[in-house]
Structures are given as C-alpha cells and as structure tokens.
RODO-2510 file (C-alpha; in nm, 4 decimals, decimal comma):
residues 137
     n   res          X          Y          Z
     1     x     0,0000     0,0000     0,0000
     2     x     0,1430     0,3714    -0,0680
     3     x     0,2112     0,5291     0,1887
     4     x     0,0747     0,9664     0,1949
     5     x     0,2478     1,2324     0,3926
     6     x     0,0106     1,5851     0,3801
     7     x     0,2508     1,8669     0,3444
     8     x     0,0292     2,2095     0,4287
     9     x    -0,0591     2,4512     0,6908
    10     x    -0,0442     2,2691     1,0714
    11     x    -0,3999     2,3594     1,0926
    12     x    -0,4925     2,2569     0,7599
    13     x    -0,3108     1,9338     0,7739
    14     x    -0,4734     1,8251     1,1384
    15     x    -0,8164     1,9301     1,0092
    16     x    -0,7792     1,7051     0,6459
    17     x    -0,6611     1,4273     0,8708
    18     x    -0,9193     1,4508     1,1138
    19     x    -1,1659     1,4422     0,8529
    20     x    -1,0509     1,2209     0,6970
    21     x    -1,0792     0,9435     0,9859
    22     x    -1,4141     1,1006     1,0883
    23     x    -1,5492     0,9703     0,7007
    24     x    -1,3816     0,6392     0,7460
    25     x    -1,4269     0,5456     1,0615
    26     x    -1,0692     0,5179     1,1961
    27     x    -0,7467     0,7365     1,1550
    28     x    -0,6022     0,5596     0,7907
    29     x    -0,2721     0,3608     0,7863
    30     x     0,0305     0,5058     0,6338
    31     x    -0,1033     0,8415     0,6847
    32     x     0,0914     1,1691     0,7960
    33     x     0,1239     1,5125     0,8180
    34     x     0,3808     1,7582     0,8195
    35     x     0,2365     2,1132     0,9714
    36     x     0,4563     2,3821     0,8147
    37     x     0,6250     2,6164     1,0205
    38     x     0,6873     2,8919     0,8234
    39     x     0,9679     3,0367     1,0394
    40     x     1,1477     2,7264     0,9754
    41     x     1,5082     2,7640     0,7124
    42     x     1,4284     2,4861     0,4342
    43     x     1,7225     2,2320     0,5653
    44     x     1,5385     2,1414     0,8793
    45     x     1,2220     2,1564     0,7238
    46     x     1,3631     1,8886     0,4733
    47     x     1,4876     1,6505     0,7249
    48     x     1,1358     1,6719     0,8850
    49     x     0,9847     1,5718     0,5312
    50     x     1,2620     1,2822     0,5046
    51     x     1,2020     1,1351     0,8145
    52     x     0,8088     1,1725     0,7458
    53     x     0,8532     0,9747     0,3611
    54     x     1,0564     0,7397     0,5787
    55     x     0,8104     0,6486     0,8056
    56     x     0,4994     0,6260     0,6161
    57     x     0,6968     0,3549     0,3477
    58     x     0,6337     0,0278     0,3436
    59     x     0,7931    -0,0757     0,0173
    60     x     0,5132     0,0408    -0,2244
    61     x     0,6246     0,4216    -0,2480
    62     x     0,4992     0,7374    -0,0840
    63     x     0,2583     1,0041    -0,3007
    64     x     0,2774     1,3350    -0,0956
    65     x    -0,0464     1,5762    -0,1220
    66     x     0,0979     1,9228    -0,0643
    67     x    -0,1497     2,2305    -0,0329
    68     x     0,0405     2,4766    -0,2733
    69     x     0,2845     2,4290    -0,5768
    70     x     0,5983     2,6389    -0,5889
    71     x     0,6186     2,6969    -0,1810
    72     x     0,9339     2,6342    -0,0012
    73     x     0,7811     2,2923     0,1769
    74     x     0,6528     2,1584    -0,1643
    75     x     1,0375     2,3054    -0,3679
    76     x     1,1959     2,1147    -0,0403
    77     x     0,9969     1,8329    -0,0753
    78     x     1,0601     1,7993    -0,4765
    79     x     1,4580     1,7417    -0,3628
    80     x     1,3044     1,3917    -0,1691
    81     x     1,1162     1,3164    -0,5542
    82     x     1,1840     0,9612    -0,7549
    83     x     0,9897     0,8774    -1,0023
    84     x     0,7261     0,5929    -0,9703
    85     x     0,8343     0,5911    -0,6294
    86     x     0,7999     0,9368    -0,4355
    87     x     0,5676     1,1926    -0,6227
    88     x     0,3786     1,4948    -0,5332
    89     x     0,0315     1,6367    -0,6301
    90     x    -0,0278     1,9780    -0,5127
    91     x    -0,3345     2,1685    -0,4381
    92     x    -0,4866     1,8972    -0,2017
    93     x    -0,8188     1,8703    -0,0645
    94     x    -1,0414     1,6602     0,1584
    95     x    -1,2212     1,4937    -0,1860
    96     x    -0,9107     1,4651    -0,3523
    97     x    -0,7676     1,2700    -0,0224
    98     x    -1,0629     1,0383     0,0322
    99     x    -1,0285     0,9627    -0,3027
   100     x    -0,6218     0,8260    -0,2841
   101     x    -0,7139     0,6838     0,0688
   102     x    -0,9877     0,5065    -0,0891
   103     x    -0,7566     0,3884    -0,3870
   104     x    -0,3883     0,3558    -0,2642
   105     x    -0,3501    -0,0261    -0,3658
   106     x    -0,3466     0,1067    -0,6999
   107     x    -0,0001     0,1499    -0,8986
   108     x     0,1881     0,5151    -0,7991
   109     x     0,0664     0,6837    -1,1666
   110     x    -0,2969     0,5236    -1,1124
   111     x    -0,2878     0,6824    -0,8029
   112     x    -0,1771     1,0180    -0,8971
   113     x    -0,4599     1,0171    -1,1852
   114     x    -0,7244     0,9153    -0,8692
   115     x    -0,5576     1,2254    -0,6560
   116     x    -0,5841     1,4532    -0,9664
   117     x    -0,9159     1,3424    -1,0595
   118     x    -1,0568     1,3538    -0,7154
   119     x    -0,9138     1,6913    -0,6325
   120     x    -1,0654     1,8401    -0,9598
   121     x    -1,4018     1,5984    -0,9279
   122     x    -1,4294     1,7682    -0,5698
   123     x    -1,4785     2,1290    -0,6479
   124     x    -1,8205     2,2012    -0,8058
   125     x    -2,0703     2,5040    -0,8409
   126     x    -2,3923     2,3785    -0,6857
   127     x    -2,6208     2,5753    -0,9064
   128     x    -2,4892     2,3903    -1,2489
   129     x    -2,5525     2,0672    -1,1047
   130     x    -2,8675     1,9833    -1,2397
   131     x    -3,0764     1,7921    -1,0097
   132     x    -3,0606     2,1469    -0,8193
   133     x    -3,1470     2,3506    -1,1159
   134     x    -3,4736     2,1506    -1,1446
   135     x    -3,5889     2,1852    -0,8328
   136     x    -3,5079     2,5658    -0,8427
   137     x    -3,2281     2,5454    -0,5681
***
C-alpha cells in the first residue's frame, strides 16, 4: 500500500486528517502530516519531510499531497522526488484525499490520476448541477 504524507498549513493538515478518519471510521494507515512552520530555514524543514517519507513507506512508495505548488515545503519536498516511487500532487483537498485513501492499492501513476481526478471531481458550483437547477435550488 502507498504510503501519503500531507505537506500544508499545521492547521490545515490536522483538520484534512481529522476528517478524513471522521469519514472512514478510523485514523487511515500510512497516513501523515507535516504542519509547516513557516519560520522554519528549508534544511530542517527537509529533514522533517525525510524522516516523514521514511516512516509512512512500506515498500510500495509514498505520493505526498501538498497544499500549494511552488512553496518552499513543496520546492523542499521535490529534492526527496523519484519517479514511480515518491511523487507529489499539489493543491490537495479533503475529496481529492478520500479519493487516494480510498484507492492507494493502486499502482503510484494510477494513483496520482485518482488524486488529480478527485481533487478536480471535488470542487463544483452547486447551481450547475442539475438535479438542483430543477428543483429551483
């Protein structure tokens, strides 16, 4: 099973994996979060990601679901990359995680297309879904 480490906000990461176990019943395997600290120089902050990777692999790989591309956690974390084995997908959400938790025995690049397709499925305008136009919601 592939192992996820959340890269994001403290807050946002404790809430995604809190609601995450509230949907499924119990806190997932293989599941962990790195809180940024924002005060933090990146070399620290990249042993904390290492150690994280580290500790949520079990052989199959590690995807990491970052909140924001092109940050200094997510350009630290692209050092730890290998391909097929450690990969990223930013601009996680609680749909888009639900959907890899749901789907992790997959390969690594089925998995990323379940992360991107989840994250993307999950964001929707309530009045153009249709069922709600009918009914005049």
């Amino acid at each position: 099973m592939i192992g996820l480490l959340i890269l994001a906000q403290k807050d946002f990461v404790a809430g995604l994996i809190a609601a995450a176990a509230h949907t499924l019943g119990e806190r997932p395997a293989q599941l962990e979060g790195v809180g940024v600290d924002f005060s933090q120089t990146p070399e620290p902050m990249e042993d904390t990601i290492a150690r994280a990777v580290k500790n949520v692999d079990c052989g199959d790989g590690v995807l990491i679901l970052a909140d924001v591309y092109g940050a200094t956690h997510t350009n630290t974390a692209c050092r730890l990359l290998v391909r097929g084995r450690i990969e990223l997908v930013t601009g996680v959400n609680l749909p888009m995680l639900l959907r890899v938790l749901n789907y992790r025995r997959l390969g690594m690049d089925d998995l990323i297309d379940k992360a991107l397709s989840g994250g993307c499925g999950g964001i929707v305008c309530a009045a153009n879904i249709p069922a709600l136009r009918e009914a005049g919601g």
